[in-house]
Residue, then its C-alpha position, 0 to 999 in steps of 0.5 A: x096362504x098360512x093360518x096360524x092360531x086361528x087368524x089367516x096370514x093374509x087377511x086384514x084383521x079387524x076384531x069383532x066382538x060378536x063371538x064367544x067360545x066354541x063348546x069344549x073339544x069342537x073343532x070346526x068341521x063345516x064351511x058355511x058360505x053367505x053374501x053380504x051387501x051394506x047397504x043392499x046392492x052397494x059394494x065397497x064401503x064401511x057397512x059390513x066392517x060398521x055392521x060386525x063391530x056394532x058401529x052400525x050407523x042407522x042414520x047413515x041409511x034407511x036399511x040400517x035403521x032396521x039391522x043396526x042394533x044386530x049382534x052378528x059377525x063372520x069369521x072372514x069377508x071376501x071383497x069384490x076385490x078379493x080382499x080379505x078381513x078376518x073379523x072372528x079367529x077361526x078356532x072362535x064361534x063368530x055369530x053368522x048362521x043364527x038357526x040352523x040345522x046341517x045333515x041334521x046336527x043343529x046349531x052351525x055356529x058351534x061347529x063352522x066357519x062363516x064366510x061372506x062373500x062381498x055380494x047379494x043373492x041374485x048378483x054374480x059373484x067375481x073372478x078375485x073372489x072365487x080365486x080367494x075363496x079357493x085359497x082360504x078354503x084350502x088352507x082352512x082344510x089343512x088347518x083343520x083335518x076334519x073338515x072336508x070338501x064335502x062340508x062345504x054348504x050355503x047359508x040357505x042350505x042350512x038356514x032353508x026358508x029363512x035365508x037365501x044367500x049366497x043365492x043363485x049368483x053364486x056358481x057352485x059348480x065351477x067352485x067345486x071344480x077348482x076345489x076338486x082340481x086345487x085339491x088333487x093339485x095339492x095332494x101331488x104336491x104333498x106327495x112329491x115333496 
């Protein structure tokens, strides 16, 4: 999986007007994890793509009547299937984490990436997206050399008491055990060659 300038290879580009730029010489150093369902708890169908190009229709469902006139995006969204949809380059600010904080450095947008993960907080999340999830990430941390592993976080994590995603459905643990050995794997590749 290769990005260049900015935009994933891989992924389905669908260009969000929700973003601007990032303040001058800030290059992303964080990952930022969410879960989205439009409508809530229902998977596969057009509200997210609607929700992040303003093409949002609040008669389509109740819960859009309250969230339709949002300005709000992400870098990258992540299928049940594993699918990928870039809707912000990743060298722009997408608008995703709204206020927050991170190990005490305000305003994520400015110095994150956004990705959400096709989902709701309480759901379990699926095997394609984990395995996507991995791959993007890796790329994102060749591509940009001041992130790390470690700065890697949940929207809840930034956001604490105002968000929850991606919740308890997401397993830390076995993410960062396959990024911790994809990592290492990488590393020898590296070397080898």
């Amino acid at each position: 999986m290769l990005i260049e300038n900015g935009l994933l290879t891989t992924a389905k580009q669908l260009a969000s007007p929700n973003y601007d730029n990032r303040p001058q010489s800030v290059n992303p150093d964080l990952l930022v994890l969410h879960s989205i369902s439009l409508p809530p708890g229902k998977y596969g169908g057009k509200g997210i793509e609607q929700l992040f190009s303003n093409q949002l229709n609040p008669d389509e469902h109740p819960y859009y009547q309250q969230i339709a006139d949002l300005k709000v995006s992400a870098h990258l969204l992540i299928r049940r299937t594993g699918e990928l949809l870039q809707f912000v380059n990743f060298d722009a600010r997408a608008w995703h984490a709204g206020q927050s904080c991170f190990e005490g450095r305000e305003c994520c947008n400015d110095y994150s990436i956004g990705i959400e993960l096709e989902g709701t907080d309480t759901d379990n999340f699926e095997e394609a997206q984990y395995q996507a999830l991995l791959a993007v990430t890796l790329a994102l941390l060749k591509y940009y050399p001041d992130m790390a592993a470690k700065r890697i976080t949940g929207h809840e994590d930034i956001a604490s008491g105002r968000k929850t995603d991606p919740g308890k459905g997401f397993d830390w643990v076995c993410f960062r055990s396959m990024l911790s050995a994809a990592h290492v794997d990488q590393n020898l590749t590296t070397n080898i060659n």
